[in-house]
N, CA, C and O atoms as CSV, one atom per row, in Angstrom:
chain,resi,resn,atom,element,x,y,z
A,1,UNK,N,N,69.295,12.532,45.281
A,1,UNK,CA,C,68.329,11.513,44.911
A,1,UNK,C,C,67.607,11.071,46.176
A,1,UNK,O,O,68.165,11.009,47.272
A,2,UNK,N,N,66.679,10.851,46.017
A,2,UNK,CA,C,65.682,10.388,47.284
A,2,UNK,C,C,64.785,8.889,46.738
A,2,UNK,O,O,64.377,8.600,45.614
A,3,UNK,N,N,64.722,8.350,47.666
A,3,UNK,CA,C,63.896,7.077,47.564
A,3,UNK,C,C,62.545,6.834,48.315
A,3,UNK,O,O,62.641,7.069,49.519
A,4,UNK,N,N,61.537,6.497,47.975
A,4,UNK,CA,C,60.584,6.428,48.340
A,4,UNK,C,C,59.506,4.800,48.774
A,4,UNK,O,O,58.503,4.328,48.240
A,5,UNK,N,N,60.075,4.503,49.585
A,5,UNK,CA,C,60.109,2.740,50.180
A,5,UNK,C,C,58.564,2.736,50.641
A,5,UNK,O,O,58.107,3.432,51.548
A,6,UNK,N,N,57.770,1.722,49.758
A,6,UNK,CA,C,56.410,1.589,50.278
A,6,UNK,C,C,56.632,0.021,50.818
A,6,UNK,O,O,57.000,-0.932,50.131
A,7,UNK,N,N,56.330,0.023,52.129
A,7,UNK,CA,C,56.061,-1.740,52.625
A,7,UNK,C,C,55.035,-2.212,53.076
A,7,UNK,O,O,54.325,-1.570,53.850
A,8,UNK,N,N,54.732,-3.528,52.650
A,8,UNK,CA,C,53.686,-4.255,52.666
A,8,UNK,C,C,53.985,-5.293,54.216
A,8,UNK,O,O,54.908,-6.101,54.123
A,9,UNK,N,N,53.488,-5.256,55.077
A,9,UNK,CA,C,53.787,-6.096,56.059
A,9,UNK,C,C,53.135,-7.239,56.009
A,9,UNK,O,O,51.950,-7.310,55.684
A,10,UNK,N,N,53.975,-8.398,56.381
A,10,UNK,CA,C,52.978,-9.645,56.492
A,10,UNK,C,C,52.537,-10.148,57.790
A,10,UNK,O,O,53.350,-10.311,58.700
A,11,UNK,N,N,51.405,-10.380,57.913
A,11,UNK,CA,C,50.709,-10.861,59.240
A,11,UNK,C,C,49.490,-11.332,58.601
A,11,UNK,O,O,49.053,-11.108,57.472
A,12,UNK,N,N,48.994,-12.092,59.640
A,12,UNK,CA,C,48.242,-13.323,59.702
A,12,UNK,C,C,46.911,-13.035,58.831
A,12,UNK,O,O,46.256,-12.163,59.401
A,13,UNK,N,N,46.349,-13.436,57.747
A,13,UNK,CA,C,45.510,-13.085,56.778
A,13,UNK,C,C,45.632,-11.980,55.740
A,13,UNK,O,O,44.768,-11.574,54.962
A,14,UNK,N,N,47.028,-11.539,55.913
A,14,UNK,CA,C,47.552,-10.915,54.652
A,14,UNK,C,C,47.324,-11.251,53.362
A,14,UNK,O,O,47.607,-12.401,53.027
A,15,UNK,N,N,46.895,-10.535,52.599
A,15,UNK,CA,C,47.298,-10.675,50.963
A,15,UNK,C,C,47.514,-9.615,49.954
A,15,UNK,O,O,47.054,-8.493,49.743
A,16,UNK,N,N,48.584,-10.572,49.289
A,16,UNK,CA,C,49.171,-9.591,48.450
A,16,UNK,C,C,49.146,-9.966,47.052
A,16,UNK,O,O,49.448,-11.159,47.069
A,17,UNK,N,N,48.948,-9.601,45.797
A,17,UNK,CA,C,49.174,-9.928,44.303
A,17,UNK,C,C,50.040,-9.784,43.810
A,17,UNK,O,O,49.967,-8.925,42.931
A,18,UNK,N,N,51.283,-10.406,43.976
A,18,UNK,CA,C,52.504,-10.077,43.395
A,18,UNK,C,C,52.347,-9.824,41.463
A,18,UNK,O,O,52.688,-8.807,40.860
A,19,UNK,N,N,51.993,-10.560,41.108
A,19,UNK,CA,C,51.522,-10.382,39.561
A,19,UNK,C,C,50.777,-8.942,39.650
A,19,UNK,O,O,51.452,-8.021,39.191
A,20,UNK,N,N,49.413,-8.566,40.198
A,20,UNK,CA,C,48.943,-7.241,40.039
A,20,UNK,C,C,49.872,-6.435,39.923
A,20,UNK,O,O,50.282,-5.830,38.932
A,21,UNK,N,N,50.366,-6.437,41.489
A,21,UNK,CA,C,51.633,-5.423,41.648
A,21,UNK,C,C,52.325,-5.005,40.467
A,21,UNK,O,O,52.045,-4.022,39.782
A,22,UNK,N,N,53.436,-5.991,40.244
A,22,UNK,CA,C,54.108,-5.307,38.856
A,22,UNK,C,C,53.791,-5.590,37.368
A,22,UNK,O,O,54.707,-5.706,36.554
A,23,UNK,N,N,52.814,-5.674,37.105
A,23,UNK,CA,C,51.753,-5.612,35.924
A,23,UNK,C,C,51.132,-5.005,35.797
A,23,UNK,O,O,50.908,-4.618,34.650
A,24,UNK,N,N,50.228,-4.358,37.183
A,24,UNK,CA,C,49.276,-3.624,36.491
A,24,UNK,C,C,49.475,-1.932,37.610
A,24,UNK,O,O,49.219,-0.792,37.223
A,25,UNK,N,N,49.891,-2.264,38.721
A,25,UNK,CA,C,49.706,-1.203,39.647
A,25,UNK,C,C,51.338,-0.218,39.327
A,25,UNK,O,O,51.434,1.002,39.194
A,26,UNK,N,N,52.209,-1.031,39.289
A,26,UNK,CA,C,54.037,-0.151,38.951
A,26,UNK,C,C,53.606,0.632,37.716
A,26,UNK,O,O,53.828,1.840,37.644
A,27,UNK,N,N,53.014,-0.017,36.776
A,27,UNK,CA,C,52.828,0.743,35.298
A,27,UNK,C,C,51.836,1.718,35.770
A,27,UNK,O,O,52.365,2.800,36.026
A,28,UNK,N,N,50.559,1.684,35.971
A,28,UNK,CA,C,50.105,2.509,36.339
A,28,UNK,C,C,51.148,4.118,37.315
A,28,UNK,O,O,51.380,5.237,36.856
A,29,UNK,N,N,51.464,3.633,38.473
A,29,UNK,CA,C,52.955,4.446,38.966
A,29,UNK,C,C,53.259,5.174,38.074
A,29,UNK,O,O,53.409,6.396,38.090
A,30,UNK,N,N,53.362,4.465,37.269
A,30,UNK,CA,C,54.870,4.829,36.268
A,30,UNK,C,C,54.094,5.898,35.304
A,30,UNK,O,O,54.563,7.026,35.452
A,31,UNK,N,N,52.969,5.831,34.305
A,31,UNK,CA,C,52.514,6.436,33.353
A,31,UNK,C,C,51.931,7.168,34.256
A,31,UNK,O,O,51.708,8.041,33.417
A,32,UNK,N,N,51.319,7.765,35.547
A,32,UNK,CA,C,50.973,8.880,36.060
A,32,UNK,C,C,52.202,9.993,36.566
A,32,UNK,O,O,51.933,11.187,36.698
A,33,UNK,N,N,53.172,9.607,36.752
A,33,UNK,CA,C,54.470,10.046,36.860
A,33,UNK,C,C,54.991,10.383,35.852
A,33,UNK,O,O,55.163,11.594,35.715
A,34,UNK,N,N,55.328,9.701,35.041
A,34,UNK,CA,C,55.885,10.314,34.149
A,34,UNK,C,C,57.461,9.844,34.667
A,34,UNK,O,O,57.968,9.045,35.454
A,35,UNK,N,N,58.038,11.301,33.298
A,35,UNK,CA,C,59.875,10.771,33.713
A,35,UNK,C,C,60.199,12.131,34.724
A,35,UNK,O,O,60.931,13.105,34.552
A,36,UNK,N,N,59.338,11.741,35.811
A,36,UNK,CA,C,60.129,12.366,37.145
A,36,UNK,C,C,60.555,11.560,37.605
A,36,UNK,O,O,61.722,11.460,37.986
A,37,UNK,N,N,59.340,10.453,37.713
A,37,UNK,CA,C,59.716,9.061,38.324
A,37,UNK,C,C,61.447,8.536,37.686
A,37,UNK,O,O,61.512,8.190,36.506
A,38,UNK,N,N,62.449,8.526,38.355
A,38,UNK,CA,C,63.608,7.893,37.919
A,38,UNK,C,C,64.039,6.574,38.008
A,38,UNK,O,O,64.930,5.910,37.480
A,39,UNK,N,N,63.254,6.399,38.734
A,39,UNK,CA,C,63.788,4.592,38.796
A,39,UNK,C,C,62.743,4.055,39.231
A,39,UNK,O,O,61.817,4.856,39.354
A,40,UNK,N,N,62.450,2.707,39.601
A,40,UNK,CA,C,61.436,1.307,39.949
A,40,UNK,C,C,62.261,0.109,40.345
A,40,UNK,O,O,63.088,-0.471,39.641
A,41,UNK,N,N,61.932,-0.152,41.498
A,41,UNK,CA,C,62.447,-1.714,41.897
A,41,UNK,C,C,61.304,-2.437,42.632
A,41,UNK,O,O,60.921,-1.711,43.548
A,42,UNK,N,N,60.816,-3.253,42.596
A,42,UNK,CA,C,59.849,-4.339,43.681
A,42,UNK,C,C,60.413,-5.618,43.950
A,42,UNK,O,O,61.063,-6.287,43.146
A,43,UNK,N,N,60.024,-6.040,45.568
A,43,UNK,CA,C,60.913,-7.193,46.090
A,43,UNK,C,C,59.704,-7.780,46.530
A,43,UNK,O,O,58.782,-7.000,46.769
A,44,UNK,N,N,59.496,-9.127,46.705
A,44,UNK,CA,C,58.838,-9.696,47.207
A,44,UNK,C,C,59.511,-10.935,48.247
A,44,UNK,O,O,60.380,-11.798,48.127
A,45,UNK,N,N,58.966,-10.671,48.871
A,45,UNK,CA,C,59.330,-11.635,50.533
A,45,UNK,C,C,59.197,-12.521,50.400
A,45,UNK,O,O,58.062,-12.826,50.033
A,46,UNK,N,N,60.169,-13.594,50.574
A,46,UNK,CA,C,60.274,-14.512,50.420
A,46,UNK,C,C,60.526,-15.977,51.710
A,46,UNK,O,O,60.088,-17.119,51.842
A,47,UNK,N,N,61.574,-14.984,52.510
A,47,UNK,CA,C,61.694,-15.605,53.638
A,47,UNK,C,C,62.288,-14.852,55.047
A,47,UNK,O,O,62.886,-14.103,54.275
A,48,UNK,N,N,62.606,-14.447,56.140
A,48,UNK,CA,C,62.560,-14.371,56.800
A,48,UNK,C,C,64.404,-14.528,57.266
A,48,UNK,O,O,65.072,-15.507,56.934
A,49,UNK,N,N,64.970,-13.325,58.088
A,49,UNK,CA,C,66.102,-14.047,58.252
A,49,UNK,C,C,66.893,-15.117,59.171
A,49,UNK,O,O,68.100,-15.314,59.311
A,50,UNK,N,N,65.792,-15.716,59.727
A,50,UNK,CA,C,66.198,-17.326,60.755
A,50,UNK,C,C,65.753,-18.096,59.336
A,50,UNK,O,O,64.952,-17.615,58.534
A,51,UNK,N,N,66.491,-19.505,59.169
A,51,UNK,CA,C,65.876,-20.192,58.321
A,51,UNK,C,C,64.194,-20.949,58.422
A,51,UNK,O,O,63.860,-21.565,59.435
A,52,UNK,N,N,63.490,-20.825,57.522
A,52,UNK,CA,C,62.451,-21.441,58.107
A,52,UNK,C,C,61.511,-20.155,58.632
A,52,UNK,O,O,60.345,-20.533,58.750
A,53,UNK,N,N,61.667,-18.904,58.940
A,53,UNK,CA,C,60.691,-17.818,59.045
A,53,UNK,C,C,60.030,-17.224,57.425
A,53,UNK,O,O,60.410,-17.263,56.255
A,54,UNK,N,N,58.801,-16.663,58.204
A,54,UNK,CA,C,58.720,-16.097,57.065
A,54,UNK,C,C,58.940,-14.874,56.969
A,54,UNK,O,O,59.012,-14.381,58.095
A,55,UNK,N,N,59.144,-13.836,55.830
A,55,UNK,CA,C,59.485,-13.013,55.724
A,55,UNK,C,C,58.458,-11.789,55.940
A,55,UNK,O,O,57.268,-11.703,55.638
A,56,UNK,N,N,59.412,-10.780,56.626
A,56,UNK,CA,C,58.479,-9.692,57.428
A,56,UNK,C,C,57.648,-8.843,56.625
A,56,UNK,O,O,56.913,-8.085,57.258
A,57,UNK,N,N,57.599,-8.799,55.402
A,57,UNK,CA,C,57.461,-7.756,55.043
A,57,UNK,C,C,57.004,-8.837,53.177
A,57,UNK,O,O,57.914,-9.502,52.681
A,58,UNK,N,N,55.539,-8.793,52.443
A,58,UNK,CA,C,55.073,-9.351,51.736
A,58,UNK,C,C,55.581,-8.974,50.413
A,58,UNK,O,O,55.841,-9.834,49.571
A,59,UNK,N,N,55.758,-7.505,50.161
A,59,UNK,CA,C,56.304,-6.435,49.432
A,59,UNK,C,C,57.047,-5.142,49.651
A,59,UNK,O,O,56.765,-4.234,50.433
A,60,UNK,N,N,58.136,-5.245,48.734
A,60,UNK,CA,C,58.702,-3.935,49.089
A,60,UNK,C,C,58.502,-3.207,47.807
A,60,UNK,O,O,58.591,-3.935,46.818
A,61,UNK,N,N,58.270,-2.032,47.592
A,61,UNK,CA,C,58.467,-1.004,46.162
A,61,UNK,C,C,59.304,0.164,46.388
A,61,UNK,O,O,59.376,0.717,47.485
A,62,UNK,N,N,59.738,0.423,45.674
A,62,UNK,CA,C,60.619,1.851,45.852
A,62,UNK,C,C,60.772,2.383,44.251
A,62,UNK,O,O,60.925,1.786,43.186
A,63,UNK,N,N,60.658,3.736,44.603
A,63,UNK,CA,C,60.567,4.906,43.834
A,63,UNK,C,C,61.799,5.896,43.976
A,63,UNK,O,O,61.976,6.581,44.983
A,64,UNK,N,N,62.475,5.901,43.078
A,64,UNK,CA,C,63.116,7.245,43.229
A,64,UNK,C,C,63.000,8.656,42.300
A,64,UNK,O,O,62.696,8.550,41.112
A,65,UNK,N,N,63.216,9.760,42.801
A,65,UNK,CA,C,63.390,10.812,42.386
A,65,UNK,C,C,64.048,11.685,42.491
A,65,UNK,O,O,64.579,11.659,43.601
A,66,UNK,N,N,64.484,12.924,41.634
A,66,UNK,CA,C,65.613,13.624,42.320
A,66,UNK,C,C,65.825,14.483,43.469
A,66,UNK,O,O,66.862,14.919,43.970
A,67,UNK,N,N,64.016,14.694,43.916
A,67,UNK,CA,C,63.814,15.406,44.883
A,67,UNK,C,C,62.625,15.081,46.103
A,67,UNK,O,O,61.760,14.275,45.759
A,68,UNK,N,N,62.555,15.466,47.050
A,68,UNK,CA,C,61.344,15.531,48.018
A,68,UNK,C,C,60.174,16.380,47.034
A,68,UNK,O,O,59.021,16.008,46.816
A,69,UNK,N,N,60.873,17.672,46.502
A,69,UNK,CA,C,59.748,18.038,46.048
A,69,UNK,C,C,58.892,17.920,44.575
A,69,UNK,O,O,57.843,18.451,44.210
A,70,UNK,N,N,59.929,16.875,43.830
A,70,UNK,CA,C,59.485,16.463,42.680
A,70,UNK,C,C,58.484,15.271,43.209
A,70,UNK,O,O,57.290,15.141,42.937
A,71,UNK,N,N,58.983,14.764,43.716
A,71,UNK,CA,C,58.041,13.129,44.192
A,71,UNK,C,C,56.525,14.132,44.755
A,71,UNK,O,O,55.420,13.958,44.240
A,72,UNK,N,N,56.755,15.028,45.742
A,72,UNK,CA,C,55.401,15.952,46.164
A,72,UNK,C,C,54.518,16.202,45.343
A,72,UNK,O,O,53.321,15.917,45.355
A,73,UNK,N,N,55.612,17.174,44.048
A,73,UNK,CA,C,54.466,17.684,43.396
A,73,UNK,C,C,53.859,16.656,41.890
A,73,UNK,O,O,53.086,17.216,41.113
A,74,UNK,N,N,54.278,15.221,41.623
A,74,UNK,CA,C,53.988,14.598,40.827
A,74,UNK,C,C,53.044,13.595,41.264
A,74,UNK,O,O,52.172,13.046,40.591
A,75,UNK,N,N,53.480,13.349,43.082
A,75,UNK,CA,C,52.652,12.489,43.413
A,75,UNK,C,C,51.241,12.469,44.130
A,75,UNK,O,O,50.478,11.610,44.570
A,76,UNK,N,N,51.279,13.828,44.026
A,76,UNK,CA,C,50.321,14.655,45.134
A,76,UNK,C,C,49.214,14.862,43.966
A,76,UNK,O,O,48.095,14.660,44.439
A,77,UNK,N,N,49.163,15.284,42.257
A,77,UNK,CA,C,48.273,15.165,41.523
A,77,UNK,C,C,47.344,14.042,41.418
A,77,UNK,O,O,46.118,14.098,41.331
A,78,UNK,N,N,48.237,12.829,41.444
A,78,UNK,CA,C,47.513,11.302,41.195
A,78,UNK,C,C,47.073,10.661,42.591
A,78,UNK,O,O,46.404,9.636,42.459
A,79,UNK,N,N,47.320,11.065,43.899
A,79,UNK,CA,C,47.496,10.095,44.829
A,79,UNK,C,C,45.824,9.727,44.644
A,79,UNK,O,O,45.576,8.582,44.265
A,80,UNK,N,N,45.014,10.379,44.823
A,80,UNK,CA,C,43.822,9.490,44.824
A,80,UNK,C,C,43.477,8.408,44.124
A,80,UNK,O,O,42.703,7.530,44.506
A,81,UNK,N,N,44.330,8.484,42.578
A,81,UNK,CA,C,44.112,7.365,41.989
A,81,UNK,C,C,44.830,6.027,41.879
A,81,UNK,O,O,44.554,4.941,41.368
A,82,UNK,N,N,46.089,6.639,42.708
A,82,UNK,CA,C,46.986,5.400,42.978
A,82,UNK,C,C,46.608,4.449,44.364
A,82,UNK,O,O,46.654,3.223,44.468
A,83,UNK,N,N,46.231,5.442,45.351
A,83,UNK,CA,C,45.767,5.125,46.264
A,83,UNK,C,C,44.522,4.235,46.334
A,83,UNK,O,O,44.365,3.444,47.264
A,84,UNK,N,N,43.518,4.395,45.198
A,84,UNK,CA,C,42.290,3.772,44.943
A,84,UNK,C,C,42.383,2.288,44.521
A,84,UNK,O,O,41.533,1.402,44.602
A,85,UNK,N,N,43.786,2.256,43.997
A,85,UNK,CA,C,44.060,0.836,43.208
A,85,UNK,C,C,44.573,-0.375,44.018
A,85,UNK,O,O,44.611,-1.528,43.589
A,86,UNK,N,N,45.094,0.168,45.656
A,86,UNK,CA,C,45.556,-0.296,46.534
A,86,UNK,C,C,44.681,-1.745,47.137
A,86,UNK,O,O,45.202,-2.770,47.577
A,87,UNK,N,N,43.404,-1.485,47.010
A,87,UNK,CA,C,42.707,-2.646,47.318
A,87,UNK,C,C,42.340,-3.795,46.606
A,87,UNK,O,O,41.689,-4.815,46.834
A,88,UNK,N,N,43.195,-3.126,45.321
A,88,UNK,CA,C,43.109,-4.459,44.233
A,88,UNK,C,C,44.055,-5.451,44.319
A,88,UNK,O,O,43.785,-6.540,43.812
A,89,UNK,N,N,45.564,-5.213,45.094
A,89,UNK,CA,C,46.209,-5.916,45.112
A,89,UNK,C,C,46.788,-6.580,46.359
A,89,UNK,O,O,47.595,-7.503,46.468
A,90,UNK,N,N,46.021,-5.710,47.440
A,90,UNK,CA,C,46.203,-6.322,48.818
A,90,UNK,C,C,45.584,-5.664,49.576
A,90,UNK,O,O,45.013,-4.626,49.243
A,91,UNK,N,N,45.580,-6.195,50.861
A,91,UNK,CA,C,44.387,-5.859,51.857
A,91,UNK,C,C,45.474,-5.469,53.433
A,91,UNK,O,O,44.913,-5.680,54.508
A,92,UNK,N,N,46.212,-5.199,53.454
A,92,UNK,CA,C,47.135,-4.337,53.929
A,92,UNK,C,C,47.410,-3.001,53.717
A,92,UNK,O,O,47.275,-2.432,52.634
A,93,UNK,N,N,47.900,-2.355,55.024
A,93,UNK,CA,C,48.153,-0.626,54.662
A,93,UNK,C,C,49.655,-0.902,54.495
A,93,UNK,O,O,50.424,-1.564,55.192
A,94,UNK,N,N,49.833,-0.247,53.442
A,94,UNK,CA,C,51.332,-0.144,53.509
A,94,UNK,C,C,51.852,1.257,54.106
A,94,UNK,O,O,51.290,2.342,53.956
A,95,UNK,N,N,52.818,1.056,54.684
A,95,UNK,CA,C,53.973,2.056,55.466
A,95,UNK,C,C,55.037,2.714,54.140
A,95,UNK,O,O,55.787,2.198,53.310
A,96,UNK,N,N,54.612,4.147,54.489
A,96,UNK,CA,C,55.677,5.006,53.665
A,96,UNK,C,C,56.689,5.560,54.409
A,96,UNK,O,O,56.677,6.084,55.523
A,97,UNK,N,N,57.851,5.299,53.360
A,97,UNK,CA,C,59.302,6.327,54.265
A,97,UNK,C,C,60.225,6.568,52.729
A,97,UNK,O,O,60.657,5.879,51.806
A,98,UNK,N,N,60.192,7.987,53.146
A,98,UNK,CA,C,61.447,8.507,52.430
A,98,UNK,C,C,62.638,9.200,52.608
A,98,UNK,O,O,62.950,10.227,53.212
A,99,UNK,N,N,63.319,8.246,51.821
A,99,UNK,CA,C,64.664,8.354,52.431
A,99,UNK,C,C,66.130,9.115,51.764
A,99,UNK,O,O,66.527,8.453,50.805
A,100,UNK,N,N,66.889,10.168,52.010
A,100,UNK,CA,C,67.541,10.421,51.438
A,100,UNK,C,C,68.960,8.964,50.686
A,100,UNK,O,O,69.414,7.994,51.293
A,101,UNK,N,N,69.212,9.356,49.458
A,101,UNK,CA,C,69.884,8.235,48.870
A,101,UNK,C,C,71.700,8.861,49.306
A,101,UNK,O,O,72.056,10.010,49.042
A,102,UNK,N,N,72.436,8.029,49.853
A,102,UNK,CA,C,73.589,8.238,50.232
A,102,UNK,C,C,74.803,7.679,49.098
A,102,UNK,O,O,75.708,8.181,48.431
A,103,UNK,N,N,74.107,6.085,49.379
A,103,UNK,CA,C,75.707,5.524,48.696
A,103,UNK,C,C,74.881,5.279,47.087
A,103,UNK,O,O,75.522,4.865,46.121
């Protein structure tokens, strides 16, 4: 299983749509994928770990699949259109990493 961690960083004039996000942009994800896509989780930042910071990171999403090359070849058809939707819900680049799933 492999996971696929998109992050949203927060810094100074960030924004993010937490409502877009998992309303309108995960579903979208999801119905261009299909059931390769195996799983969905989104986190939103809340705070920071000193009390009183804020938290590093605005959004987290993750994707899993059973493979590097299933996520390739499912995500590599749509990316332009997932990618296009990106400015609807924030004005940040998000950072991709994928990661093999252990435990």
């Amino acid at each position: 299983m492999i996971k696929v961690t998109v992050v949203y960083t927060n810094s100074s004039g960030s924004r993010f749509d937490i409502a877009y996000y998992c309303k309108t942009h995960i579903p979208l994800v999801q119905r261009l994928l299909g059931p390769v896509l195996k799983g969905v989780a989104v986190e939103h930042g809340i705070a920071g770990g000193t009390p009183g910071s804020a938290a590093p990171y605005l959004a987290i999403g993750q994707l899993q699949f059973d493979s590097v090359e299933a996520f390739e070849a499912s995500f590599g058809r749509h990316a332009q259109e997932i990618m296009a939707d990106i400015p609807n819900y924030t004005n940040t680049q998000p950072i991709i990493q994928i990661s093999e799933v252990k435990l």
